[in-house]
PDB file with one MODEL, atoms N, CA, C and O in Angstrom:
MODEL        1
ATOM      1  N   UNK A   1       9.855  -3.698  13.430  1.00  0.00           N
ATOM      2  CA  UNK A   1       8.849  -2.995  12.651  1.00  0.00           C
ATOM      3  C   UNK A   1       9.226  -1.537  12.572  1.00  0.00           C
ATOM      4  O   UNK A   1       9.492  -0.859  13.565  1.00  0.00           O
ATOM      5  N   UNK A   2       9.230  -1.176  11.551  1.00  0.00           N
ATOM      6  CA  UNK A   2       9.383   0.317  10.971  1.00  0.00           C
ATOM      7  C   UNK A   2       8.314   1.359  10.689  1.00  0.00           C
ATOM      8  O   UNK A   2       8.138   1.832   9.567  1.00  0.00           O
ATOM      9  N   UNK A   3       7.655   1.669  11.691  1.00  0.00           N
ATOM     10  CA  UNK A   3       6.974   2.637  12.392  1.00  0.00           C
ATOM     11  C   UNK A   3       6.693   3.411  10.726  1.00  0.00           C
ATOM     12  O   UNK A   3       5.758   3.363   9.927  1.00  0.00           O
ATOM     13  N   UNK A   4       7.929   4.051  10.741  1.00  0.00           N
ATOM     14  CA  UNK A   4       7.814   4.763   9.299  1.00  0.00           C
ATOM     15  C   UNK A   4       7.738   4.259   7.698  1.00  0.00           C
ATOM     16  O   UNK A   4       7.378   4.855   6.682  1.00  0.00           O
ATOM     17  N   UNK A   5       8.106   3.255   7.864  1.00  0.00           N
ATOM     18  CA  UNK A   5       7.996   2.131   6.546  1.00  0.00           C
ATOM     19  C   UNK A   5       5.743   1.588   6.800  1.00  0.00           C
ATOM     20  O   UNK A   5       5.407   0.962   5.794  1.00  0.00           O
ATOM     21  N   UNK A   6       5.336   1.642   7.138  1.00  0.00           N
ATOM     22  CA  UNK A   6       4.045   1.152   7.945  1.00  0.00           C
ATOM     23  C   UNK A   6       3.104   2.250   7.564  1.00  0.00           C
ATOM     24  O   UNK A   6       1.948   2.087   7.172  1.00  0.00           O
ATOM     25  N   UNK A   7       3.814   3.537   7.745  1.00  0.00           N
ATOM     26  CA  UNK A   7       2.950   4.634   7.645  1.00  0.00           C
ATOM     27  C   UNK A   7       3.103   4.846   5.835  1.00  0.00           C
ATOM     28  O   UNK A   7       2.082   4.942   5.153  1.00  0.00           O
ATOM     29  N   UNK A   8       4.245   4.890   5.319  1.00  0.00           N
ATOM     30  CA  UNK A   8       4.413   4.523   4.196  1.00  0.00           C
ATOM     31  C   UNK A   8       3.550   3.748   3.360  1.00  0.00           C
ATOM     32  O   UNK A   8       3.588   4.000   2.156  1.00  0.00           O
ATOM     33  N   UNK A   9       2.839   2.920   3.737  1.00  0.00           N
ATOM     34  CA  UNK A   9       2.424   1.771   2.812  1.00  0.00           C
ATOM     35  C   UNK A   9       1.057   2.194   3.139  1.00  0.00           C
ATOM     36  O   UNK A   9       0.153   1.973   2.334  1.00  0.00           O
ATOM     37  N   UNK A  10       0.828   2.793   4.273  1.00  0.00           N
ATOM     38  CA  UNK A  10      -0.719   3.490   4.370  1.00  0.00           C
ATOM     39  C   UNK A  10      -1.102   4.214   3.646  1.00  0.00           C
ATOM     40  O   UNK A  10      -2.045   3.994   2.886  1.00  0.00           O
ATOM     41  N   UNK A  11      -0.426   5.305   3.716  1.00  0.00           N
ATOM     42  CA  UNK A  11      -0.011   6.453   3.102  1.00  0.00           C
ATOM     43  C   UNK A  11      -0.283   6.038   0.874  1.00  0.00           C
ATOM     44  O   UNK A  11      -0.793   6.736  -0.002  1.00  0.00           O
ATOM     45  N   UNK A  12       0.433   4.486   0.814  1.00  0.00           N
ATOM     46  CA  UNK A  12       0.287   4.308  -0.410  1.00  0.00           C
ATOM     47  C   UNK A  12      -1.153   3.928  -0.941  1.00  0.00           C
ATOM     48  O   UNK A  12      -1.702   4.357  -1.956  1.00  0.00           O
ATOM     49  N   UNK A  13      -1.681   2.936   0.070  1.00  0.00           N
ATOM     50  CA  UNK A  13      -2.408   2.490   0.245  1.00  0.00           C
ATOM     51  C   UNK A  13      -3.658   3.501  -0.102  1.00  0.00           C
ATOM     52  O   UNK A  13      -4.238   3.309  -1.170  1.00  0.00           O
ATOM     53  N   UNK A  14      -4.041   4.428   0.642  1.00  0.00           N
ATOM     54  CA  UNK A  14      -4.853   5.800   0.846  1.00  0.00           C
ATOM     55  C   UNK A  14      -4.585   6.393  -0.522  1.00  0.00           C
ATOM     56  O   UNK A  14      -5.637   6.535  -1.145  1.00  0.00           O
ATOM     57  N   UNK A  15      -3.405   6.821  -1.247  1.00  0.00           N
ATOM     58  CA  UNK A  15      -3.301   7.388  -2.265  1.00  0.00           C
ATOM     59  C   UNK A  15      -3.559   6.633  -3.880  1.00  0.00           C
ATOM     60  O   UNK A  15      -3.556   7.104  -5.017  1.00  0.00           O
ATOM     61  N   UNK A  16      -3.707   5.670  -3.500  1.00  0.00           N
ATOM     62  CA  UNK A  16      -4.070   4.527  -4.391  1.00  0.00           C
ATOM     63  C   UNK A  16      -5.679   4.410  -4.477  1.00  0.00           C
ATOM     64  O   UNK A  16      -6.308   4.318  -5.531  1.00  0.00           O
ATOM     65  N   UNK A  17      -6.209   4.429  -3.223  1.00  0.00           N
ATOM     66  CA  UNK A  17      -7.682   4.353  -3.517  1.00  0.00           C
ATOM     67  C   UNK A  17      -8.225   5.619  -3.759  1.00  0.00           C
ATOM     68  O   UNK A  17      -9.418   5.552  -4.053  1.00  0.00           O
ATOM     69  N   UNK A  18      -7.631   7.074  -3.733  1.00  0.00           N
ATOM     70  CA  UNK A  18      -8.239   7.969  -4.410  1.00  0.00           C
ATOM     71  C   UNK A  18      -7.957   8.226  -5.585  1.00  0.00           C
ATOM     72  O   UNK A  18      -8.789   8.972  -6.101  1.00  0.00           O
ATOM     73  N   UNK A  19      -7.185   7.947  -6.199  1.00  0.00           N
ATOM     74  CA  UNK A  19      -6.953   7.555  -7.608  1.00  0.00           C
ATOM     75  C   UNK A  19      -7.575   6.742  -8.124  1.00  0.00           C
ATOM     76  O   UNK A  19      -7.858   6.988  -9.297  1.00  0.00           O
ATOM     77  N   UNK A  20      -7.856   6.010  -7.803  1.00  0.00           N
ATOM     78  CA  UNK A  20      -8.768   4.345  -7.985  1.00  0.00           C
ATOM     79  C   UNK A  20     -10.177   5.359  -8.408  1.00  0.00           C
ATOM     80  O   UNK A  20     -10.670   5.592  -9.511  1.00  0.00           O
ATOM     81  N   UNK A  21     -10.525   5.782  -7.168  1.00  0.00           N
ATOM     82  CA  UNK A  21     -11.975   6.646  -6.934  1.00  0.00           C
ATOM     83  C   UNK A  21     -12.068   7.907  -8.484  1.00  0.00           C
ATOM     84  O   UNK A  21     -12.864   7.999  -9.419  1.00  0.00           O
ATOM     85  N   UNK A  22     -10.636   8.809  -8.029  1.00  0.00           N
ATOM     86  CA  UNK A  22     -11.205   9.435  -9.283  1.00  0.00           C
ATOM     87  C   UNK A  22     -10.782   9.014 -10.449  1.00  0.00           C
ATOM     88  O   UNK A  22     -10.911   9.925 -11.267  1.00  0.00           O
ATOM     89  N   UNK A  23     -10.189   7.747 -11.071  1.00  0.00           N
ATOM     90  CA  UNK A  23     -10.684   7.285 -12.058  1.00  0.00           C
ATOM     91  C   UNK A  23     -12.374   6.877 -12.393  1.00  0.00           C
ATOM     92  O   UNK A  23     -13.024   6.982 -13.433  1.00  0.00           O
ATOM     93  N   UNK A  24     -12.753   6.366 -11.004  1.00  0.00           N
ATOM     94  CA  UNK A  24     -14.344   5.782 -11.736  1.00  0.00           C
ATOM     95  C   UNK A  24     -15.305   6.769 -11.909  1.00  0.00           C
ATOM     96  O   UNK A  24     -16.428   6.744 -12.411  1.00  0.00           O
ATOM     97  N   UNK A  25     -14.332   8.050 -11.155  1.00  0.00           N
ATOM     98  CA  UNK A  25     -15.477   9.580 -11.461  1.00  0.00           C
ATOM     99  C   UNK A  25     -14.865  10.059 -12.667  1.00  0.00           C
ATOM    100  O   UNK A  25     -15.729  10.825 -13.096  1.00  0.00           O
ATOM    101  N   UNK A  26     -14.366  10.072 -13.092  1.00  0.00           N
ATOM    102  CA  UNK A  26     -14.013  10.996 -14.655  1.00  0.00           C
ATOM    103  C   UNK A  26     -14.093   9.792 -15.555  1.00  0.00           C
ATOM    104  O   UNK A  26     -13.861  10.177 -16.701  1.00  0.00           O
ATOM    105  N   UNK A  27     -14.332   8.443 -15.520  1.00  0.00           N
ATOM    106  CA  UNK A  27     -14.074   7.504 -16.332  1.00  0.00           C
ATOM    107  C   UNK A  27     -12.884   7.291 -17.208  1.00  0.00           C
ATOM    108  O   UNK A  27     -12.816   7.421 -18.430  1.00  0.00           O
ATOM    109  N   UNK A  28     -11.792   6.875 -16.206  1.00  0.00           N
ATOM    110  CA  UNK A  28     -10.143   7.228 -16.819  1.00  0.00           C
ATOM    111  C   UNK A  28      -9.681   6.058 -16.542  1.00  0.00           C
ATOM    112  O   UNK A  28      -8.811   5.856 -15.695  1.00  0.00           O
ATOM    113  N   UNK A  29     -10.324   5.031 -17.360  1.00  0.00           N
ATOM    114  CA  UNK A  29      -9.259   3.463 -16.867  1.00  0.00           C
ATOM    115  C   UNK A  29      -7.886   3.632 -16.404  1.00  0.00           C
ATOM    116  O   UNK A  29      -7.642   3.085 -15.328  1.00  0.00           O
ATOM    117  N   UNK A  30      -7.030   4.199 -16.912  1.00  0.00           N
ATOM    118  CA  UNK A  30      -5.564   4.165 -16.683  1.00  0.00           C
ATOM    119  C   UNK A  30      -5.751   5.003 -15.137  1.00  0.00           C
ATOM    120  O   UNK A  30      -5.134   4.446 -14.229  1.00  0.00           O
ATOM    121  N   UNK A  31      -6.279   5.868 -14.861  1.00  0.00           N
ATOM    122  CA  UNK A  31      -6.497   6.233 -13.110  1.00  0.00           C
ATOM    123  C   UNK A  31      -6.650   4.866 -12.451  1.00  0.00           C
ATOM    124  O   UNK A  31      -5.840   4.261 -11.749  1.00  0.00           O
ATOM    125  N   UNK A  32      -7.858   4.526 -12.833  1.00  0.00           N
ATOM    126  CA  UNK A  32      -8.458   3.466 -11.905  1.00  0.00           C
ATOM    127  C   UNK A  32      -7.583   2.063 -12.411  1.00  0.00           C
ATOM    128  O   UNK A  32      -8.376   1.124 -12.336  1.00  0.00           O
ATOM    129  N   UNK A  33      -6.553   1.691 -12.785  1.00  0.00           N
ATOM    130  CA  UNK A  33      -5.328   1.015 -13.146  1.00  0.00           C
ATOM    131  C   UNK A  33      -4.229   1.138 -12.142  1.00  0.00           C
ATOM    132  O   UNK A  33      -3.827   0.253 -11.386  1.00  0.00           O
ATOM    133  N   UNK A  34      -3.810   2.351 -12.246  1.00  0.00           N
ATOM    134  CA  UNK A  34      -2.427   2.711 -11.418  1.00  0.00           C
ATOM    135  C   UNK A  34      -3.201   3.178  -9.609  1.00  0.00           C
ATOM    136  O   UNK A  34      -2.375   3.348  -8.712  1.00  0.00           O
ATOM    137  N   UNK A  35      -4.120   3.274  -9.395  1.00  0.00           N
ATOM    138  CA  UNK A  35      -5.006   3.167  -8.017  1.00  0.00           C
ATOM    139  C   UNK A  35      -5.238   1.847  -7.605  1.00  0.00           C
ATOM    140  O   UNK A  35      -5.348   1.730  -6.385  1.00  0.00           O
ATOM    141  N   UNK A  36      -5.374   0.539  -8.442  1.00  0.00           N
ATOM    142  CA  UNK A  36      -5.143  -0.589  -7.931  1.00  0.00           C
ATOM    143  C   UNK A  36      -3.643  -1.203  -7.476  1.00  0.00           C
ATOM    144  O   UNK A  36      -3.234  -1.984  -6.617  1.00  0.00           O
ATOM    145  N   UNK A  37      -3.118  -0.466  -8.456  1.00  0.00           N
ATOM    146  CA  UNK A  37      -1.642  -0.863  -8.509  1.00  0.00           C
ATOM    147  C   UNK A  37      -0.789  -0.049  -7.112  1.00  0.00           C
ATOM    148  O   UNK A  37       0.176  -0.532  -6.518  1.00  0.00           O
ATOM    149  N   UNK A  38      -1.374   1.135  -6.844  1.00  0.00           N
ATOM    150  CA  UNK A  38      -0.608   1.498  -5.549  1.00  0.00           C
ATOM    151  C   UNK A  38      -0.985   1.087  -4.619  1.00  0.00           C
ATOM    152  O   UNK A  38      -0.116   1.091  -3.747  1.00  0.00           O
ATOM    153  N   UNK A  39      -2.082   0.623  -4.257  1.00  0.00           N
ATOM    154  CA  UNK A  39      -3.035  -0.247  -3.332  1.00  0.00           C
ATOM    155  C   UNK A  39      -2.328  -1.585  -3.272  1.00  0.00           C
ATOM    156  O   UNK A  39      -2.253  -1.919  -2.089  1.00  0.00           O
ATOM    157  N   UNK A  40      -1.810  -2.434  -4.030  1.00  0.00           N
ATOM    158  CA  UNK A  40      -1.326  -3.171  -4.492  1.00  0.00           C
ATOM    159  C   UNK A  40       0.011  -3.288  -3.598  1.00  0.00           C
ATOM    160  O   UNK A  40       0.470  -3.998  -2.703  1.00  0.00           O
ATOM    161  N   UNK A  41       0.364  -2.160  -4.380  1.00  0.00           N
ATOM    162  CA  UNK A  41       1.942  -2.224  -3.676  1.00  0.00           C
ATOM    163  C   UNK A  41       2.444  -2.043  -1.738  1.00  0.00           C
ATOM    164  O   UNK A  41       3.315  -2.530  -1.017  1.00  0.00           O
ATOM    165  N   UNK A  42       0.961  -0.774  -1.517  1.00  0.00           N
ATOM    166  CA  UNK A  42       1.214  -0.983   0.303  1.00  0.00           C
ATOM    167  C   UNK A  42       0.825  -2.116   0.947  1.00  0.00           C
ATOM    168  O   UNK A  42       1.200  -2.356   2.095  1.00  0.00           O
ATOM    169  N   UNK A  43      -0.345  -3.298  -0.072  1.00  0.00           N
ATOM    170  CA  UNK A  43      -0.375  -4.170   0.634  1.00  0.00           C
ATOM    171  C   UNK A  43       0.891  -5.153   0.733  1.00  0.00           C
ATOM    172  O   UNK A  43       0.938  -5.951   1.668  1.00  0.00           O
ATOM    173  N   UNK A  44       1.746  -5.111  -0.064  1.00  0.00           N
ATOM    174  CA  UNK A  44       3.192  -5.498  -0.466  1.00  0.00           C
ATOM    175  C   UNK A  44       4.314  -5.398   0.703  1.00  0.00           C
ATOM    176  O   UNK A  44       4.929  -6.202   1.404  1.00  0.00           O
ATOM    177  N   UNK A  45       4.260  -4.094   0.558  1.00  0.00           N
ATOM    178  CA  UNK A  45       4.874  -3.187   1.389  1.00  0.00           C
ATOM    179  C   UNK A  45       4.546  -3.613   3.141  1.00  0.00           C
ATOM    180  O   UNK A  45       5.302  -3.565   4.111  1.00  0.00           O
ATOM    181  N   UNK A  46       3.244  -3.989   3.042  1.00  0.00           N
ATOM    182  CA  UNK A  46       2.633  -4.205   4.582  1.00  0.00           C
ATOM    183  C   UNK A  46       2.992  -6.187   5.230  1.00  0.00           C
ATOM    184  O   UNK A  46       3.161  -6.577   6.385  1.00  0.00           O
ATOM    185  N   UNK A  47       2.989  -6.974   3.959  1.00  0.00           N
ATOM    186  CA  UNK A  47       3.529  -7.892   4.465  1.00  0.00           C
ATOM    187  C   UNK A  47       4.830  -8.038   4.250  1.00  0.00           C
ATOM    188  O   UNK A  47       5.202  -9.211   4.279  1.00  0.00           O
ATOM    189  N   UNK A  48       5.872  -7.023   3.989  1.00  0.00           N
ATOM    190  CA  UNK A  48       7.733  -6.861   4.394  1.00  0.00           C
ATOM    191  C   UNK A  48       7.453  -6.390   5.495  1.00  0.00           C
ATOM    192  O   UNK A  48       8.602  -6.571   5.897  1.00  0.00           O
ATOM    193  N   UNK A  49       6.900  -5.888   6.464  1.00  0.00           N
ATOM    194  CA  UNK A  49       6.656  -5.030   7.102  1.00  0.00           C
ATOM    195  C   UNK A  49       6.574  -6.515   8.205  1.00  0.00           C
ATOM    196  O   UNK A  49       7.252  -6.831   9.183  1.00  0.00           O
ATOM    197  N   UNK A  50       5.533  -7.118   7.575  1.00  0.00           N
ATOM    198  CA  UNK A  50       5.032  -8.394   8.768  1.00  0.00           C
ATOM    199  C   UNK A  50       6.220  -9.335   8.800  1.00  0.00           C
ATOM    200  O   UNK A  50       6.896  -9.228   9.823  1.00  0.00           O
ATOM    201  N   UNK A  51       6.541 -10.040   8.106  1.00  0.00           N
ATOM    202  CA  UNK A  51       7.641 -10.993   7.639  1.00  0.00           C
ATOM    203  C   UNK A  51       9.028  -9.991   8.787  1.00  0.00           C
ATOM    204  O   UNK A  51       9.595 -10.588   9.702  1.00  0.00           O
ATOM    205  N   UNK A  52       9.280  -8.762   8.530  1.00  0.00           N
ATOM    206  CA  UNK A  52      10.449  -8.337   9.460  1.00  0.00           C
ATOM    207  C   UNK A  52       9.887  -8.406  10.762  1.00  0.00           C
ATOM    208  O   UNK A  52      10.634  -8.888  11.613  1.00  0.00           O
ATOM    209  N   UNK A  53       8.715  -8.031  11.147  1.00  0.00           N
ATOM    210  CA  UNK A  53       8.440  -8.339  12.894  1.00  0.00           C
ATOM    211  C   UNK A  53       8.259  -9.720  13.019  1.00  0.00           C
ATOM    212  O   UNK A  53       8.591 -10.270  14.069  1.00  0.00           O
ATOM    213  N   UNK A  54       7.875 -10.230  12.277  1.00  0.00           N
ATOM    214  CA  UNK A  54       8.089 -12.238  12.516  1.00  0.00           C
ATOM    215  C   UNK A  54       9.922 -12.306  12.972  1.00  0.00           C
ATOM    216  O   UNK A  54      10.303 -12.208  14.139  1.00  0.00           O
ATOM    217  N   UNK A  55      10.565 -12.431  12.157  1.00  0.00           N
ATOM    218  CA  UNK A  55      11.697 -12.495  11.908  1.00  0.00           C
ATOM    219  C   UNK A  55      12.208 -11.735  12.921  1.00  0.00           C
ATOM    220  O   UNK A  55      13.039 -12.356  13.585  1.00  0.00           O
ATOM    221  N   UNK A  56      11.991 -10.506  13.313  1.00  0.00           N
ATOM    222  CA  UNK A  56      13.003 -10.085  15.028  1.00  0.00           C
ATOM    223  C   UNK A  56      12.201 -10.832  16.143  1.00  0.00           C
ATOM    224  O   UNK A  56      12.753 -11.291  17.144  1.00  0.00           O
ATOM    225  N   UNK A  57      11.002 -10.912  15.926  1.00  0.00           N
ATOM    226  CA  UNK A  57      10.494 -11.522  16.909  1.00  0.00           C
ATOM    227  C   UNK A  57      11.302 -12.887  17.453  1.00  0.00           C
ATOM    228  O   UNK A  57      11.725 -13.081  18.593  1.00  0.00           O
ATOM    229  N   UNK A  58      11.394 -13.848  16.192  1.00  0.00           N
ATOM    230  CA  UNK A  58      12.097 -15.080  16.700  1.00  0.00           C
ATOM    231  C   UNK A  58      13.279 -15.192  16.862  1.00  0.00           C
ATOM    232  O   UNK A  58      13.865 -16.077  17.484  1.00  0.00           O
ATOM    233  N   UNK A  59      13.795 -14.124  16.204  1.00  0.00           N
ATOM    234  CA  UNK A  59      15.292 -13.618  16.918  1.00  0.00           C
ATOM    235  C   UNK A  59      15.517 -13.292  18.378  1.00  0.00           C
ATOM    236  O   UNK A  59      16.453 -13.673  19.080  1.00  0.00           O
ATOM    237  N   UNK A  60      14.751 -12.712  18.632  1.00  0.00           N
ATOM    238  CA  UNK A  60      14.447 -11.767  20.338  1.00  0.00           C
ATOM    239  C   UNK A  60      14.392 -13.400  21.260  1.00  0.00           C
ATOM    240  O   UNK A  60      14.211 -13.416  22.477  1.00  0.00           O
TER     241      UNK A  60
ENDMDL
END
């Protein structure tokens, strides 16, 4: 597990839902579009994340 890849996808995660947010405050579909979509992607990001500690695990 990559400590820094983890914080990464938080990090996307977090920046995705305030985008998300201030799309539904200015009423900017395309905000609240690309705020699902980065949300999207750290949850992505978070199961490569799982799948590689599976995978050293059963290596170890």
């Amino acid at each position: 597990m990559s400590l820094e890849d983890r914080a990464k996808a938080t990090a996307k995660n977090i920046e995705g839902k305030a985008q998300e947010a201030l799309g539904n405050v200015t009423g900017d579909p395309e905000d609240k579009t690309e705020g699902k979509a980065k949300q999207a992607e750290g949850e992505v990001r978070h199961g490569v994340e799982d799948v590689k500690d599976k995978v050293k695990k059963n290596i170890d």
